[in-house]
C-alpha positions as CSV (number, residue, x, y, z in Angstrom):
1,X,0.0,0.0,0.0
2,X,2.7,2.4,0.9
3,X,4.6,1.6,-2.4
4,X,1.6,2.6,-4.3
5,X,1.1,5.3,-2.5
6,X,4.8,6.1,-3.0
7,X,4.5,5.6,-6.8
8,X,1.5,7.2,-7.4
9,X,3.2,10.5,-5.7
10,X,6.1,10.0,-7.6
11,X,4.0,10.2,-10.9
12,X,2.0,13.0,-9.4
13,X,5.0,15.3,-9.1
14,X,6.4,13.8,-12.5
15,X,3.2,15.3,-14.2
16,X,3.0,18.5,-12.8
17,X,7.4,18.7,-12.8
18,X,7.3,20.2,-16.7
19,X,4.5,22.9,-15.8
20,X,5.6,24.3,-12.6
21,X,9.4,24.7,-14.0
22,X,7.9,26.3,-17.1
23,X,6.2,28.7,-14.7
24,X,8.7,29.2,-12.3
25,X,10.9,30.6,-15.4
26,X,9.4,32.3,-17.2
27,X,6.3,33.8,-15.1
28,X,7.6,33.8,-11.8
29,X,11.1,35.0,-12.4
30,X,10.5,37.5,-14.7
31,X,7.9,39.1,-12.2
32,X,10.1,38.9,-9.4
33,X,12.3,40.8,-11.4
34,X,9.6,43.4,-12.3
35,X,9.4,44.2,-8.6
36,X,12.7,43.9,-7.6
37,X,13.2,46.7,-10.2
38,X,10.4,48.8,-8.9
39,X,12.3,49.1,-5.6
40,X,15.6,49.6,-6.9
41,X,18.2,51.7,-4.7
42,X,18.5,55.2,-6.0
43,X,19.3,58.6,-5.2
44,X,15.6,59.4,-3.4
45,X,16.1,55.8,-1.5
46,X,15.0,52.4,-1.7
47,X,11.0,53.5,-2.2
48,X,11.6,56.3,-4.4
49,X,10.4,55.3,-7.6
50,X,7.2,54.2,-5.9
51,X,7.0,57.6,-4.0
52,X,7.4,59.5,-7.4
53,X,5.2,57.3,-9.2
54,X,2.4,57.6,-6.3
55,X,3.2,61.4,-5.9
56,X,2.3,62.0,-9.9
57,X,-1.1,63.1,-10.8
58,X,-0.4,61.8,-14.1
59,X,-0.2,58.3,-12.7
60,X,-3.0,58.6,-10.3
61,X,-4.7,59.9,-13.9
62,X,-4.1,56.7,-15.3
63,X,-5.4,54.7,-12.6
64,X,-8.6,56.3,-12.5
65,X,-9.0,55.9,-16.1
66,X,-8.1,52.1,-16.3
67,X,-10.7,51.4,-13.2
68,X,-13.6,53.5,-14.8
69,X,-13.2,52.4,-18.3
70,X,-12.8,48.8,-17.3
71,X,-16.3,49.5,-14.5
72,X,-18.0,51.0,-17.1
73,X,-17.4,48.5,-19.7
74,X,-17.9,45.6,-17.5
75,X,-21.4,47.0,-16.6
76,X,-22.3,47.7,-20.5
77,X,-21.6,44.1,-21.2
78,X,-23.0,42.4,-18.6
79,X,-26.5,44.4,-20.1
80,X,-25.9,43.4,-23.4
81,X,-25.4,39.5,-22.7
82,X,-27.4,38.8,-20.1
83,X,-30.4,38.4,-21.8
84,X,-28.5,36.8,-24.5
85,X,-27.5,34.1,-22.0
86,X,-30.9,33.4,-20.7
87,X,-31.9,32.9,-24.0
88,X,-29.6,30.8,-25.1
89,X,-29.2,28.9,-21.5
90,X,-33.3,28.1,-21.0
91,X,-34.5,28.0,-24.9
92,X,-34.5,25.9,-28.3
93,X,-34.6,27.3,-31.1
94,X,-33.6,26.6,-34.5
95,X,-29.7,27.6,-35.3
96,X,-29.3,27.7,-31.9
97,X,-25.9,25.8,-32.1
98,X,-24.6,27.9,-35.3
99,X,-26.0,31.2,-33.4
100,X,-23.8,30.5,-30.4
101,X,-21.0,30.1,-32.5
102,X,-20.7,32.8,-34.4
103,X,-21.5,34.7,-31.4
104,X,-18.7,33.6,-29.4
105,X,-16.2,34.3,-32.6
106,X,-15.5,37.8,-30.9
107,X,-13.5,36.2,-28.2
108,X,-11.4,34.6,-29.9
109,X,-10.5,38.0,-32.5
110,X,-7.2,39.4,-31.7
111,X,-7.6,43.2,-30.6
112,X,-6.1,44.8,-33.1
113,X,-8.1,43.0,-35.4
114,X,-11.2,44.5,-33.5
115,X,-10.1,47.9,-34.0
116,X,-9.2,47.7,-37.5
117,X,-12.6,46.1,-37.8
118,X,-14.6,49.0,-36.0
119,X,-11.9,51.4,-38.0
120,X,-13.4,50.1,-41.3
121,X,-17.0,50.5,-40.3
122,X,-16.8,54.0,-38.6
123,X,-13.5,55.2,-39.0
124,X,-12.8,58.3,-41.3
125,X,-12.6,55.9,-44.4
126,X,-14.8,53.7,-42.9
127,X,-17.8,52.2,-44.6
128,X,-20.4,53.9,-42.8
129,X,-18.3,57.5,-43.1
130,X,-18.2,56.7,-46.9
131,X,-21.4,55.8,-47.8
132,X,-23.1,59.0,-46.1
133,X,-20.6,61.3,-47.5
134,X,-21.7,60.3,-50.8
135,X,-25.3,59.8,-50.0
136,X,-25.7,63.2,-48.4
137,X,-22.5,65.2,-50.2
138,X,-20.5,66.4,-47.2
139,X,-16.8,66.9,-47.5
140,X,-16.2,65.1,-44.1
141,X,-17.1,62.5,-42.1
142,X,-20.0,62.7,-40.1
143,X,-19.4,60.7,-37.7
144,X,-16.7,60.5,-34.9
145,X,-16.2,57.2,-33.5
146,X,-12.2,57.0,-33.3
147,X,-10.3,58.1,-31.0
148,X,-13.5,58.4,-28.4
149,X,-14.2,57.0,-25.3
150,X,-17.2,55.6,-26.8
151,X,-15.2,53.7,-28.8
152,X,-13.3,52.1,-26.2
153,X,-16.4,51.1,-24.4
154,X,-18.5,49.7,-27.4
155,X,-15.4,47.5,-28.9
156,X,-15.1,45.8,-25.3
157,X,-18.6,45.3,-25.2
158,X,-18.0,43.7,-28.6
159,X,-15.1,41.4,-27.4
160,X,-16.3,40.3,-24.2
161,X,-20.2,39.9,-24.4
162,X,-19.1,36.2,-25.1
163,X,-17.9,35.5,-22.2
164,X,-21.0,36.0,-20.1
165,X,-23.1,34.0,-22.9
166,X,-20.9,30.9,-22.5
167,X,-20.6,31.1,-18.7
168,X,-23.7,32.4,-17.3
169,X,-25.9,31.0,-20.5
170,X,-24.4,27.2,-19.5
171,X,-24.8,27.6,-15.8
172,X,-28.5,28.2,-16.7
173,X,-29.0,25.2,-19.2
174,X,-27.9,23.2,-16.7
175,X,-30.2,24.9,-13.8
176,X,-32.8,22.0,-12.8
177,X,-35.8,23.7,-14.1
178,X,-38.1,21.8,-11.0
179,X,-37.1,24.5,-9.0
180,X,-38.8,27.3,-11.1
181,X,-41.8,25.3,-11.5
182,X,-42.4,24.6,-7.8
183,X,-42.2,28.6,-7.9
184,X,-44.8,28.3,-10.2
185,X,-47.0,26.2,-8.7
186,X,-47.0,28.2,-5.1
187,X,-48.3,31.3,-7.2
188,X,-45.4,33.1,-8.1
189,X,-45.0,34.7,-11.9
190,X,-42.6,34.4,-14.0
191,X,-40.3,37.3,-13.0
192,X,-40.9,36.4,-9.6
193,X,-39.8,33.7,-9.8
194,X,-36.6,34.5,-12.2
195,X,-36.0,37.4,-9.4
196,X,-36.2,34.9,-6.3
197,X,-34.9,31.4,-7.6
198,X,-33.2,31.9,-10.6
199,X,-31.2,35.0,-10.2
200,X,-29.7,33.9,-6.5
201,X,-28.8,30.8,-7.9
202,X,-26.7,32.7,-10.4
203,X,-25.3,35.3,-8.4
204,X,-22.0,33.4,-7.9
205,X,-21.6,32.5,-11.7
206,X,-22.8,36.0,-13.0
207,X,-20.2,37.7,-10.6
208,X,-17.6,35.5,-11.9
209,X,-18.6,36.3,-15.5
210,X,-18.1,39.9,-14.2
211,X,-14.5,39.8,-12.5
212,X,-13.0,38.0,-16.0
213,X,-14.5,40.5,-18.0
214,X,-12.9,43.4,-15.9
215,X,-10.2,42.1,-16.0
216,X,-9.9,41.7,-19.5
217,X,-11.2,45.2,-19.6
218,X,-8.5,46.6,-16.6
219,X,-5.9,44.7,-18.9
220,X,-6.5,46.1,-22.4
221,X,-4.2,47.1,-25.0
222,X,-4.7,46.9,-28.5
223,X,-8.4,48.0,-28.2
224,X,-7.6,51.7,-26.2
225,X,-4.1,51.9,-28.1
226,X,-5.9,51.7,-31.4
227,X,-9.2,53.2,-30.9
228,X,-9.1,55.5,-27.9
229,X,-6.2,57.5,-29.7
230,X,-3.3,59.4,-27.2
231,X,-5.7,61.0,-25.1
232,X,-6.5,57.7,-23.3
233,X,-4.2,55.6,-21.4
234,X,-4.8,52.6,-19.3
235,X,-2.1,51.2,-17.0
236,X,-1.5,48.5,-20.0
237,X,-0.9,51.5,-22.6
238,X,1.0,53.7,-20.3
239,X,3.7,50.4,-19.4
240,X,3.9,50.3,-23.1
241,X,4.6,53.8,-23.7
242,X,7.1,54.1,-20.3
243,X,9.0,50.8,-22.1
244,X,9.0,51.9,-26.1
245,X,8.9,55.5,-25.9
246,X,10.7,56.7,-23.3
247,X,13.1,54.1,-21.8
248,X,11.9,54.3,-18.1
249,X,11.8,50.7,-17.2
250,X,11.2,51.9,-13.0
251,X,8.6,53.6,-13.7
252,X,7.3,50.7,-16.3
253,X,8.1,48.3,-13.3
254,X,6.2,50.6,-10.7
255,X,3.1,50.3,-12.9
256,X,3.1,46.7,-13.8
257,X,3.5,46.1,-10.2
258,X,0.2,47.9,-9.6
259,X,-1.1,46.1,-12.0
260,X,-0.1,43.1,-11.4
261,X,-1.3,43.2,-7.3
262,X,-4.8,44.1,-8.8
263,X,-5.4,41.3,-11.5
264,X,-3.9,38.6,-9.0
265,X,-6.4,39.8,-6.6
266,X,-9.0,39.6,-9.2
267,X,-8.1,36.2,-10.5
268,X,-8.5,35.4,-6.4
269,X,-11.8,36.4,-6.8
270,X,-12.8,34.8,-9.7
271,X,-11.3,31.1,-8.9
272,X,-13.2,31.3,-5.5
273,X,-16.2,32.6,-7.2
274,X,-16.1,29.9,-9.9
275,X,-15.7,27.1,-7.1
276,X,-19.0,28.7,-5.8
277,X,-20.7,28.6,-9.2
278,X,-19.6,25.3,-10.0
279,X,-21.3,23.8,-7.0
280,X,-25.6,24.9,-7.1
281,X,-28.1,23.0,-5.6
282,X,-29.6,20.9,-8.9
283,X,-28.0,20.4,-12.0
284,X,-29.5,18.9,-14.9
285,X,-28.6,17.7,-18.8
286,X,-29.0,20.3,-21.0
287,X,-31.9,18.6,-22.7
288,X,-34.2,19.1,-19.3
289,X,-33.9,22.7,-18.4
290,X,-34.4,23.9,-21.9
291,X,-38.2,24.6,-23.9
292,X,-39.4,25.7,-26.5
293,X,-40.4,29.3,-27.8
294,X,-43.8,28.7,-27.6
295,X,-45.8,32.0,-27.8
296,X,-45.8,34.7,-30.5
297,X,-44.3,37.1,-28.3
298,X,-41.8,34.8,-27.2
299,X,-40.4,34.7,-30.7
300,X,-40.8,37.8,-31.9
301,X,-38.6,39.0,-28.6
302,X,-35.9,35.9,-29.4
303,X,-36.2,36.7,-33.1
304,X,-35.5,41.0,-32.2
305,X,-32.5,40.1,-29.7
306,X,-30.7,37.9,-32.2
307,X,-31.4,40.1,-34.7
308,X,-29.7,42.6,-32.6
309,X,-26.8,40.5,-32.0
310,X,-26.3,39.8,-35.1
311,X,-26.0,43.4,-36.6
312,X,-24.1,44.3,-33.7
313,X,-21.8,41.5,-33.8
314,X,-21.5,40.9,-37.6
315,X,-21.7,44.5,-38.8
316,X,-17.9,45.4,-38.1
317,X,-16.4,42.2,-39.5
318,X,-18.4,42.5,-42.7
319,X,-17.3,46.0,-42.9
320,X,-13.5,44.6,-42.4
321,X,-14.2,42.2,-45.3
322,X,-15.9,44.7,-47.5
323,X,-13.4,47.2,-47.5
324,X,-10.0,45.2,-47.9
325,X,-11.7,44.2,-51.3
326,X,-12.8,47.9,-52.2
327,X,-11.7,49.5,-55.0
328,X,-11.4,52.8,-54.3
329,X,-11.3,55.5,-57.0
330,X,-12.3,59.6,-56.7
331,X,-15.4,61.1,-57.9
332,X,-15.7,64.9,-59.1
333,X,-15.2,66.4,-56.0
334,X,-11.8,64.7,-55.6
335,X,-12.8,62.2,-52.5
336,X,-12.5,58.6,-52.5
337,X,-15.4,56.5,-52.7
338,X,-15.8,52.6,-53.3
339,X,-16.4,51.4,-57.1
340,X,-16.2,47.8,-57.7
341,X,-14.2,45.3,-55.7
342,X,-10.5,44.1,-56.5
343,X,-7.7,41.9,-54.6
344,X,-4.7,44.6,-55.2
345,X,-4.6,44.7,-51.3
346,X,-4.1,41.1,-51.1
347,X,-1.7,40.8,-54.0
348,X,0.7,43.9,-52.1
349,X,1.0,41.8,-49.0
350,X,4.1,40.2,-51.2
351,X,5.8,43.3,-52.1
352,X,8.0,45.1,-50.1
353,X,8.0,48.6,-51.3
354,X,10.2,50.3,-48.4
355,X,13.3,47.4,-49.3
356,X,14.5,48.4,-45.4
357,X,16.6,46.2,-43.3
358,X,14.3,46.2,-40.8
359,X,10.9,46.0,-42.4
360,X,9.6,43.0,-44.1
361,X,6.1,42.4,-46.4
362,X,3.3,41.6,-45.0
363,X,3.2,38.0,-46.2
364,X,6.6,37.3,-44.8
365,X,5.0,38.5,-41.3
366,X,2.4,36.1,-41.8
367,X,4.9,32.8,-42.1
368,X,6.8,34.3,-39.7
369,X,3.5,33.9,-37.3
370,X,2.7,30.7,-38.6
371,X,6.3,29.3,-37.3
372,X,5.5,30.9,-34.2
373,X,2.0,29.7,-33.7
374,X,3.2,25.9,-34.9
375,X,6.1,26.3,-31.8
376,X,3.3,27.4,-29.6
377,X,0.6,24.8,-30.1
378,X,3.5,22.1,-29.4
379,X,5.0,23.9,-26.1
380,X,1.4,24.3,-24.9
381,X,0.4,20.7,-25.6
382,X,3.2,19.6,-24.0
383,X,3.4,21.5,-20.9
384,X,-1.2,21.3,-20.8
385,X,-1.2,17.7,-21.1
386,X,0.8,16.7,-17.8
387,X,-0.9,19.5,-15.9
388,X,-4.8,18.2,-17.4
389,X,-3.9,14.9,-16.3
390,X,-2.5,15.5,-12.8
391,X,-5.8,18.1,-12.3
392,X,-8.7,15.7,-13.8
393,X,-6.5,12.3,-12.2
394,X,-5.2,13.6,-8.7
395,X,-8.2,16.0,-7.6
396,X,-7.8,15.5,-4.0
397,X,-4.0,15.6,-3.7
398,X,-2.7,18.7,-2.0
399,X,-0.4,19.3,-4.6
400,X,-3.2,19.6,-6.9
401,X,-5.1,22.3,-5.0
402,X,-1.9,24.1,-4.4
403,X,-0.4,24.5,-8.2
404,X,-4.4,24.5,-9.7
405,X,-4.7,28.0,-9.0
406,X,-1.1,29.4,-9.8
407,X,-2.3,28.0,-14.1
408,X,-4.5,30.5,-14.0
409,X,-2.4,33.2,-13.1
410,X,-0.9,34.3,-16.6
411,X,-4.9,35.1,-17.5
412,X,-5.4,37.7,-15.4
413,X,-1.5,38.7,-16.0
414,X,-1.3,41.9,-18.3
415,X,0.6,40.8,-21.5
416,X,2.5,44.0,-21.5
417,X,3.9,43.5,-18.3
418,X,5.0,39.8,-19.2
419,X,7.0,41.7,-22.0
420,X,8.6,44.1,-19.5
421,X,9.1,41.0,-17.7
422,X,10.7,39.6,-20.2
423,X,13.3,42.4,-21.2
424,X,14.4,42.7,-17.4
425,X,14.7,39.3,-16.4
426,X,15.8,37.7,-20.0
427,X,18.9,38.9,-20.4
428,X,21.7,37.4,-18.8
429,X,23.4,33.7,-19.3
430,X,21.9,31.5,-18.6
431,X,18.3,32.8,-19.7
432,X,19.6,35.2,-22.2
433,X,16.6,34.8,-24.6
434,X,16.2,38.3,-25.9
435,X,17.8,37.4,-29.3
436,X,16.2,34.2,-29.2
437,X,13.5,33.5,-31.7
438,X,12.1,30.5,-28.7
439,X,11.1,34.2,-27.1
440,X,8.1,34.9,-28.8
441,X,6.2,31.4,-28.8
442,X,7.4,30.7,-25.1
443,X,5.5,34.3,-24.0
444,X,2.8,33.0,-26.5
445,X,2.8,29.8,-24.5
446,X,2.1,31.6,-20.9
447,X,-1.2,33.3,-22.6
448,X,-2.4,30.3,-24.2
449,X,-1.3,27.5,-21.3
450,X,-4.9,28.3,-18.5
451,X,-7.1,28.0,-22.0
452,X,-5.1,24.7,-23.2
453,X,-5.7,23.0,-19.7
454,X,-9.1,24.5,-19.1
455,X,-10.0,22.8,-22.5
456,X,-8.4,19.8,-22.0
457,X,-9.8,18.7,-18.5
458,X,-13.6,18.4,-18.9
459,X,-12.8,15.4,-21.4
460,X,-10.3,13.8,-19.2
461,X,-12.8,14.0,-16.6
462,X,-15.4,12.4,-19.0
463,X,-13.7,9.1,-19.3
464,X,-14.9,6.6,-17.2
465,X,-12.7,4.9,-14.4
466,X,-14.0,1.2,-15.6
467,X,-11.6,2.1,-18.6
468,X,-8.5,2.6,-16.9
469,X,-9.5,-0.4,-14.6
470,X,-9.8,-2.9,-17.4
471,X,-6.4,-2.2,-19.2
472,X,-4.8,-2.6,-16.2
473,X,-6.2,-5.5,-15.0
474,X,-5.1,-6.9,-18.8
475,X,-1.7,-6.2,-18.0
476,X,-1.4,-2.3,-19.5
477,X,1.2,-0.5,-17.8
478,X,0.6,3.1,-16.8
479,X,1.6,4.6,-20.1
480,X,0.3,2.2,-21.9
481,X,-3.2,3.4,-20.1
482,X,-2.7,6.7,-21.2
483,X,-1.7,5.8,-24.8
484,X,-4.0,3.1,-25.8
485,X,-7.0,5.0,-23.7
486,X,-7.3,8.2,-22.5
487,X,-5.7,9.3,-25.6
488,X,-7.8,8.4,-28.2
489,X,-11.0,9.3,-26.0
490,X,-9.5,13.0,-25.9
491,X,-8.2,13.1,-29.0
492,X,-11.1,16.0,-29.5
493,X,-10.6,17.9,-27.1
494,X,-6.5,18.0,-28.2
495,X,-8.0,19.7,-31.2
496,X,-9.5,22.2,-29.3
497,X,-6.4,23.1,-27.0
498,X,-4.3,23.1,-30.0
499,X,-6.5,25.4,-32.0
500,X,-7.2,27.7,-29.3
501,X,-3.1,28.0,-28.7
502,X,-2.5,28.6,-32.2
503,X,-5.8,31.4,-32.7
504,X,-4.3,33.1,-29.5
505,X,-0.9,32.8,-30.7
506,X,-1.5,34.0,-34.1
507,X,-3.5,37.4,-32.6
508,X,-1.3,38.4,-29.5
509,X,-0.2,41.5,-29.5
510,X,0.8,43.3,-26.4
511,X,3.7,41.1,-25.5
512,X,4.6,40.8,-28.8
513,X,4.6,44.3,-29.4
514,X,7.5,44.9,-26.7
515,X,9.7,41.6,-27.3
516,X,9.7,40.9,-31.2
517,X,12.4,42.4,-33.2
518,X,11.8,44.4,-35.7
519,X,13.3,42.4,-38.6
520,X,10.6,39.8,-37.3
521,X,7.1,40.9,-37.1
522,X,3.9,38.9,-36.6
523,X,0.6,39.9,-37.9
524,X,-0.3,42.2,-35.6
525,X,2.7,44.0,-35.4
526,X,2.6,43.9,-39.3
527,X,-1.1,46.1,-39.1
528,X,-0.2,47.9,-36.1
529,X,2.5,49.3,-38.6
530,X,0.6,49.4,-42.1
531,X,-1.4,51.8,-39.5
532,X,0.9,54.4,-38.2
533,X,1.9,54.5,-42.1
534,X,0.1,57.2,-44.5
535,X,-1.4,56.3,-47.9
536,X,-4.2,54.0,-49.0
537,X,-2.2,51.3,-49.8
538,X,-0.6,50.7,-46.6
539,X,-4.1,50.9,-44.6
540,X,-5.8,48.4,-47.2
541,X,-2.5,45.9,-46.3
542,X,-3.8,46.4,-42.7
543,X,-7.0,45.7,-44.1
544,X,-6.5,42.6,-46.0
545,X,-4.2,41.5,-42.8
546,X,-7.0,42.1,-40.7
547,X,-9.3,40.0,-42.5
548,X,-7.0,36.9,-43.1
549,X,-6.1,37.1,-39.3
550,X,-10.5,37.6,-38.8
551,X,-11.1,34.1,-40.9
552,X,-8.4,31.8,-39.1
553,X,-9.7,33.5,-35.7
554,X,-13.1,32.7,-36.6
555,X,-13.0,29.1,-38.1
556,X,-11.3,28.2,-35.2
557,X,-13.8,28.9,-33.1
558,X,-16.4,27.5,-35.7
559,X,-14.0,24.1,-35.4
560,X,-13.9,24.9,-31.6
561,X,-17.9,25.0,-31.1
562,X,-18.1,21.5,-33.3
563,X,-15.5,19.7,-31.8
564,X,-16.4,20.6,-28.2
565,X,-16.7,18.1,-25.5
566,X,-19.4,19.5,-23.6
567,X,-20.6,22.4,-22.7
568,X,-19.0,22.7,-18.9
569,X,-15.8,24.5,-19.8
570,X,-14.8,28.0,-18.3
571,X,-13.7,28.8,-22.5
């Protein structure tokens, strides 16, 4: 008994050995160097950078912006899905399936390709700008979207409505519908009883829905950077600009430090809110809790929200699509209006016009973020495999319930700051990576790893004990038990990990944006450019980047939503 129990601890640790070391250097370490900078002896003392930094009212500027914007956007999205997940969680309908997938395509979009979206829609040379110009004859553009708060707030309203449809929408499919009906039957309506069963029930999931979308909200980068203009600076921005522009890594490291004590708090929050939510009084199959839309008014109100949804989720990306294949030519007035369609944007990404040492075409940025994408999905299946097994295998060990929470720690970890991170801690034998092109994919790998293993364990949970039993008591060894069966009965959800590692790796940005070289661009990088740039060509190469990067991001999901095991997972 005691050599089993010896053995089986042994292959704990083995299992979780490759994940904690991956974490240890290159999370941990690079952190710790983030705040050992941050107190760094000076001339105004040990806590003088902080002092400065908490002294500014530039800084304290910043704060208030990040917590409002992120408050306010939270609250914004939480009213646009909500009713969207009740929908979805406690009705059939036709297309529901293909519905829910394209509506959960927005949270797998890289940011920048948000932006550009919303930039081609109601930007300046945006669809919307175009079309009324010529309609109505004005010189300029009648509306102002960019470089607005509005903006801001709408495009992470766009991005993150998702999340609450998948979380709070499958808490409620599941909810044993018996306990609205007993409401029911002791007289209540059906608000009243939505208000005094339903909605307590839910509290713990719908606040958890809440702290991930702040944080993704406290966290942003490509969305403000792009669309709020230089007016508007979260922490994320500001760390950027301290690192980039102006070569003040303390201050950088005073910031991310901030930052970083917040998210881990949040992420705190969110795990012990989860636990709650994962854990109501009656759960049932999906099949139970759901009926039909029975009334008129049922449907037309259904049939209005996803109508809704749809224009507000599909209008941008069309708009994205649309206009990297317009032709644009001037009319008598001299102003640039769409005639026809074309593919010169698409045929330029090969060309590189500027012939600079340190710029590159556009297509050579996209194999370059293939290579790095292909090295991701490998580093993340290897070090998410061990880790899903030892979670979904070893639940009650106390190693488990120690290292569980520290996966999830690179979610609510600003990418920004892990490039900072990087820069500081990366640069001396014998983890002097800076030059290295492992650099990219391994801070790829750290984003990508808590969705890998989130993906991953549902399914290994899924396969029944009896399995494992019966090769073993044929004379399967332990890898052979592993190989020959839990393998080919996740094999699925495999796909899914490795396709949400390669979406995520494809569309990072902020990390990417302080750590790449400049001889080496990914995709984002390569638009984020084409943007600064003037001319039309250069802004329909963002375009046509935009929407290559839009359809990979998007049939992934598609094969995500297909390929699914279950509907219990956090992603």
């Amino acid at each position: 008994m005691n050599r089993n129990l010896i053995q089986r601890n042994w292959r704990l640790a083995a299992l979780w050995f490759p994940p904690l070391l991956f974490l240890a250097l290159f999370y941990f370490y690079p952190l710790t160097s983030i705040l050992g900078l941050s107190f760094r002896q000076g001339d105004a003392g040990l806590l003088g950078v902080w002092r400065d930094a908490l002294a500014s009212s530039s800084v304290w500027n910043v704060l208030d912006f990040t917590f409002w914007q992120a408050t306010l956007s939270t609250i914004l999205t939480l009213l646009a899905g909500l009713p969207a997940a009740y929908l979805f969680g406690r009705y059939r309908f036709p297309a529901k399936a293909l519905l829910r997938a394209i509506f959960n395509v927005p949270f797998v979009l890289p940011t920048v390709v948000v932006a550009v979206a919303f930039n081609a829609l109601l930007g300046p040379r945006g669809w919307l700008n175009l079309g009324l110009m010529e309609w109505l004859g004005l010189t300029s553009p009648p509306i102002n979207f960019l470089n607005t708060f509005w903006a801001i707030l709408v495009a992470h309203v766009f991005y993150n409505t998702s999340i609450v449809l998948r979380m709070v929408g499958d808490f409620w499919s599941r909810l044993d519908p018996r306990l609205t009906e007993a409401a029911l039957v002791f007289g209540a309506n059906r608000w009243q009883a939505f208000r005094y069963v339903t909605l307590p029930l839910s509290l713990p999931i719908i606040a958890a829905a809440a702290v991930l979308v702040f944080i993704f909200d406290f966290t942003s980068f490509g969305v403000v950077l792009l669309l709020g203009g230089p007016q508007f600076a979260t922490l994320e921005v500001e760390i950027f600009y301290q690192t980039t522009g102006l070569f003040n890594l303390p201050l950088a490291a005073v910031l991310s430090a901030i930052q970083l004590l917040t998210t881990l708090l949040l992420t705190v929050l969110y795990a012990r809110l989860s636990a709650r939510a994962s854990q109501p009084i009656s759960i049932e199959i999906e099949e139970a809790s759901q009926k039909p839309l029975s009334s008129r008014r049922a449907r037309l109100l259904a049939g209005g929200l996803i109508a809704a949804m749809l224009l507000f989720f599909s209008s941008p990306l069309v708009a994205l699509a649309s206009r990297s294949l317009a032709r644009l030519e001037p009319d008598r007035q001299q102003r640039s209006v769409e005639r026809g369609l074309t593919l010169d944007f698409y045929r330029e990404l090969g060309a590189d016009r500027r012939a600079s040492l340190f710029t590159v075409p556009p297509a050579t940025a996209i194999a370059i973020s293939l290579g790095y994408a292909a090295g991701t999905v490998v580093l993340a299946l290897a070090l998410g495999l061990p880790a899903a097994w030892a979670l979904s295998r070893h639940k009650r060990a106390i190693l488990t319930r120690l290292v569980d929470p520290l996966l999830m720690l690179p979610l609510g970890t600003s990418a920004v700051t892990l490039g900072l991170g990087f820069i500081i801690a990366l640069d001396q034998p014998p983890l002097d990576l800076r030059a290295s092109p492992l650099l990219i994919p391994i801070a790829h790998t750290l984003v990508a790893l808590p969705f890998v293993v989130r993906s991953l364990v549902p399914a290994l949970n899924s396969i029944e004990p009896e399995l494992r039993e019966i090769a073993a008591t044929e004379g399967a060894n332990a890898w052979q038990v592993v190989r020959y069966v839990d393998l080919p009965l996740v094999g699925r959800a495999v796909l899914v990990a490795a396709t949400f590692a390669f979406t995520i790796s494809l569309g990072e940005f902020g990390a990417t944006a302080i750590i790449a070289r400049p001889e080496f661009p990914t995709i984002p990088i390569a638009i984020f450019r084409l943007l600064g740039q003037p001319g039309a060509l250069n802004y329909g190469q963002a375009l046509a980047l935009s929407t290559i990067l839009m359809a990979v991001a998007a049939g992934g999901m598609l094969l995500i939503e297909r390929v699914r095991i279950g509907e219990s997972a956090e992603f």
